[in-house]
C-alpha positions in Angstrom: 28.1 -22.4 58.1 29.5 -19.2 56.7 27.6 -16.0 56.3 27.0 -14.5 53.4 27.0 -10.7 54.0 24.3 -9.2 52.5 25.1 -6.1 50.1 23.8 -2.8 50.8 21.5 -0.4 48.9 23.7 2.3 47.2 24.0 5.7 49.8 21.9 8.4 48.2 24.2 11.6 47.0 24.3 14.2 49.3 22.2 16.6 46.9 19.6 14.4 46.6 19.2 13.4 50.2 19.7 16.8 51.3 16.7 17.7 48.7 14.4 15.3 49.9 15.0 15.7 53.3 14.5 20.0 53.4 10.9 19.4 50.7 8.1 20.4 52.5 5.0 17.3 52.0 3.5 20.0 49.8 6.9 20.3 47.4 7.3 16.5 47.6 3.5 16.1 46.4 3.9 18.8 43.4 7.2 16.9 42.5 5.1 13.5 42.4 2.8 15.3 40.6 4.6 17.0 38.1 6.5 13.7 37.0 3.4 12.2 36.2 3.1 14.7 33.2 5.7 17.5 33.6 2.4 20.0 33.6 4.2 22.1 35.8 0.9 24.5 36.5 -1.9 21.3 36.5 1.3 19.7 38.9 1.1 22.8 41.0 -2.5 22.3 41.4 -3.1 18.6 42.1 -0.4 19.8 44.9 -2.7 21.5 46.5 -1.8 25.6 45.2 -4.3 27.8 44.7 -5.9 27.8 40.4 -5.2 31.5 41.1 -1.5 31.5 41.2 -1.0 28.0 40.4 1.5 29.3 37.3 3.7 31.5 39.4 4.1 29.1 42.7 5.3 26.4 39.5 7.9 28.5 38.4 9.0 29.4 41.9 9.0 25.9 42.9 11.2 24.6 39.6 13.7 27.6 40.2 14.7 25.7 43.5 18.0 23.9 43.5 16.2 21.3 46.1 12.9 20.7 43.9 15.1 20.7 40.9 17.4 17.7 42.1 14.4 15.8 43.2 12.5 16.0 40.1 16.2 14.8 38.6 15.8 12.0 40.8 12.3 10.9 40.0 13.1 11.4 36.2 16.1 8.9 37.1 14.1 6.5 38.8 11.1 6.4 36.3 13.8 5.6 33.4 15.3 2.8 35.4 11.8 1.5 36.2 10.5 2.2 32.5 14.1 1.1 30.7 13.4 5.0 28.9 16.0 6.7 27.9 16.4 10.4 25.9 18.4 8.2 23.3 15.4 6.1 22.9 13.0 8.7 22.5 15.1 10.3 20.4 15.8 7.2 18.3 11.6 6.2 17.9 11.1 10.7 16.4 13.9 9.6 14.0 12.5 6.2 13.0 8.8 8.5 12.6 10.8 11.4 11.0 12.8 9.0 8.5 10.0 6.0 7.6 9.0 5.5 4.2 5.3 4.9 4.5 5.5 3.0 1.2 6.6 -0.3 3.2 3.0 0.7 4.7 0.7 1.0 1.9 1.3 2.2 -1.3 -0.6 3.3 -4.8 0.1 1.3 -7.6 -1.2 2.1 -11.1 -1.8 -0.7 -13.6 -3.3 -1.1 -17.4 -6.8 -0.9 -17.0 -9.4 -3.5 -18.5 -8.6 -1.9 -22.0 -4.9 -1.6 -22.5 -3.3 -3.5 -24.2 -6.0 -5.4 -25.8 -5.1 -5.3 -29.0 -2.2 -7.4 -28.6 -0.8 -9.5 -31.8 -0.6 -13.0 -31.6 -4.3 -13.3 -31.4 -3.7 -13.8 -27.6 -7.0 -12.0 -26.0 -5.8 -12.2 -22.9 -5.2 -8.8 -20.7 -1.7 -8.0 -18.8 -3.4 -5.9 -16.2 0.3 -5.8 -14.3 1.8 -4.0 -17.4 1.8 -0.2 -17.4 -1.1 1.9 -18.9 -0.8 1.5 -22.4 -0.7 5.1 -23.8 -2.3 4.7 -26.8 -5.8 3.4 -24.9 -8.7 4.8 -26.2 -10.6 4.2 -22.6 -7.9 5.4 -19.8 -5.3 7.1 -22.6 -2.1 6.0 -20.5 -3.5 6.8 -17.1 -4.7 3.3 -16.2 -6.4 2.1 -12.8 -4.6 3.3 -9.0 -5.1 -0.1 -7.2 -4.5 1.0 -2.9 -1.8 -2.2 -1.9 -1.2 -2.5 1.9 1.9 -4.3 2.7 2.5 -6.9 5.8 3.3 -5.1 8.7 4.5 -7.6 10.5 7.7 -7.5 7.7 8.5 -3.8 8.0 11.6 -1.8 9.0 12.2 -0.8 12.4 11.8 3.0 11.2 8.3 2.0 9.0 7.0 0.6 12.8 7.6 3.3 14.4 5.6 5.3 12.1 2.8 2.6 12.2 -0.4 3.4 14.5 -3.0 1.1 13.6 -5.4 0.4 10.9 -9.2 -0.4 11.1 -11.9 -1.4 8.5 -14.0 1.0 6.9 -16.5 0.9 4.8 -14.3 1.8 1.8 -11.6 -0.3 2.9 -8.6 -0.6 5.4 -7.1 2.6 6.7 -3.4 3.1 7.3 -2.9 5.2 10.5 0.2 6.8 11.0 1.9 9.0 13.2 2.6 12.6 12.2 6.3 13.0 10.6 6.0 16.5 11.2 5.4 16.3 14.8 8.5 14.0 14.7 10.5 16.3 13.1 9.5 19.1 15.1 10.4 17.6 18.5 14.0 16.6 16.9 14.3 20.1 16.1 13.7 21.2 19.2 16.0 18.5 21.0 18.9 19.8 18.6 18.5 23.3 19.3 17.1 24.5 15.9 14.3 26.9 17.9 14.7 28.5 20.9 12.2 28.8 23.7 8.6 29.1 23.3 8.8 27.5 19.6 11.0 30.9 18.1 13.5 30.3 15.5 17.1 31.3 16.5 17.5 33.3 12.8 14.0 34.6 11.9 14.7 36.2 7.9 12.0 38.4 8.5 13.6 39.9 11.7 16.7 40.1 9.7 14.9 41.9 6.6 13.4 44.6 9.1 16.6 45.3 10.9 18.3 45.7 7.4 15.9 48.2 6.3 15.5 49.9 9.6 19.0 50.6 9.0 18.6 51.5 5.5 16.9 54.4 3.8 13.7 54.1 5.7 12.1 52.4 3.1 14.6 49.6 2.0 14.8 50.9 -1.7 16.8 53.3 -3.2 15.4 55.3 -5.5 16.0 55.2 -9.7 16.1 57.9 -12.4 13.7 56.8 -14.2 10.8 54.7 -12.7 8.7 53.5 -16.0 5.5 52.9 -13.5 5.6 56.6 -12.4 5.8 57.9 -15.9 8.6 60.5 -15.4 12.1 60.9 -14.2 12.6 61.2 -10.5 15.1 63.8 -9.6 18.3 63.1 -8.4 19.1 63.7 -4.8 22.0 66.1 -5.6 19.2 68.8 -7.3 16.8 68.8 -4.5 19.3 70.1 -2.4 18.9 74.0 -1.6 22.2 75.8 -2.0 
C-alpha cells in the first residue's frame, strides 16, 4: 500500500517565533489579554501589573518589537478564526454611513378625513392616498403623517447594516438603528482625516490665531472713519513724533 505523506503545518516566520519564544508568561498573558479588547491599560492589568502604573508598563510593553509582532500574530489568527477582515469592517461603517433609513421606516403624509370631500360626481367617497388637499378647511393642506415600517427582510445590504432591532412599545414599533455618525467618524479616522487623540489635521481656528498672531496684534486694521466710534481715527502717519 503506498503512503500518503502527510503535509506539514506551515514554519512560523522567524519574527514571530523569535517573539514568542523571548515573551516573558507575564508579556504573553497581557498580549492574550489585550486582544480580547485592545484595552491596552485594563490588558495590562488582567496581566497581572500594578492599577498604579498599569498605563505606563502598557506603553512600554506595546513599544516592543517582540510584543508588537505577537499581538500582529494574534490579530492574524483571530481574523482567520473569525473570517474578519479591515475591508470588512470597513465595508459594514460604510453600509451604516451610506443607508437610507427610508427602506426602514418612513413618514408618509396623506389627505386627511376631510380633503377632498367635496369631490364632483356626487361620489362621497374619500381618496385618503391623494395628497392634502390645500384648500381643506380642517388640515388646510397639511393632512395626516401616517409612521410606515417597511419589510426588513427586503432591504439593501447598506439599509441592514444600519438596522439594530425594533421592539413594541406602547405607541407602536420602534426602528433601532445604528448611529451614522459614529460610522462616519470611525471612516474618518481609518482615512486619515484626524490625527491622534480625535485632533483635526487643519484646525481653522488654529489657522485664524496664527494669522492674526502674525498680524497687527489685533487682526484688524484700523479705518478713518469708524461710524460706531463717532469720530475720525487718526491716521498712523500723524501720530508719529517728528
Amino acid at each position: 500500500m503506498k503512503r500518503i505523506p502527510i503535509p506539514k503545518p506551515p514554519a512560523e516566520s522567524s519574527a514571530h517565533a523569535g517573539a514568542k519564544a523571548t515573551l516573558t508568561p507575564k508579556q504573553q498573558r497581557f498580549v492574550d489579554e489585550y486582544l480580547t479588547d485592545l484595552n491596552a491599560t485594563q490588558a495590562a492589568i488582567r496581566a497581572g501589573y500594578s492599577a498604579r502604573t498599569a498605563q505606563m508598563q502598557s506603553s512600554r510593553l506595546l513599544s516592543k518589537v517582540m510584543v508588537q509582532a505577537a499581538v500582529s500574530e494574534g490579530r492574524a489568527v483571530q481574523q482567520n478564526r473569525t473570517q474578519v477582515s479591515a475591508d470588512r469592517v470597513v465595508l459594514e461603517a460604510w453600509h451604516i454611513a451610506t443607508a437610507d433609513a427610508r427602506e426602514l421606516v418612513e413618514v408618509w403624509v396623506q389627505a386627511c378625513a376631510h380633503c377632498w370631500a367635496h369631490k364632483p360626481s356626487g361620489d362621497s367617497a374619500i381618496d385618503r392616498d391623494r395628497s392634502p388637499d390645500s384648500a381643506c378647511t380642517e388640515c388646510f393642506g397639511d393632512g395626516e403623517a401616517q409612521v410606515v415600517v417597511h419589510d426588513v427582510r427586503t432591504v439593501s445590504p447598506a439599509a441592514a447594516a444600519l438596522y439594530a432591532g425594533a421592539k413594541q412599545t406602547r405607541y407602536g414599533i420602534e426602528i433601532q438603528m445604528h448611529s451614522k455618525l459614529d460610522a462616519m467618524e470611525k471612516l474618518a479616522k481609518h482615512l486619515g482625516l484626524y490625527e491622534k487623540d480625535n485632533r483635526q489635521k487643519a484646525d481653522p481656528l488654529t489657522s485664524l490665531l496664527h494669522t492674526i498672531a502674525k498680524g497687527n496684534g489685533n487682526g484688524f486694521k484700523p479705518v478713518a472713519d469708524d461710524p460706531e466710534r463717532g469720530f475720525e481715527v487718526e491716521p498712523e502717519a500723524s501720530k508719529k513724533i517728528s
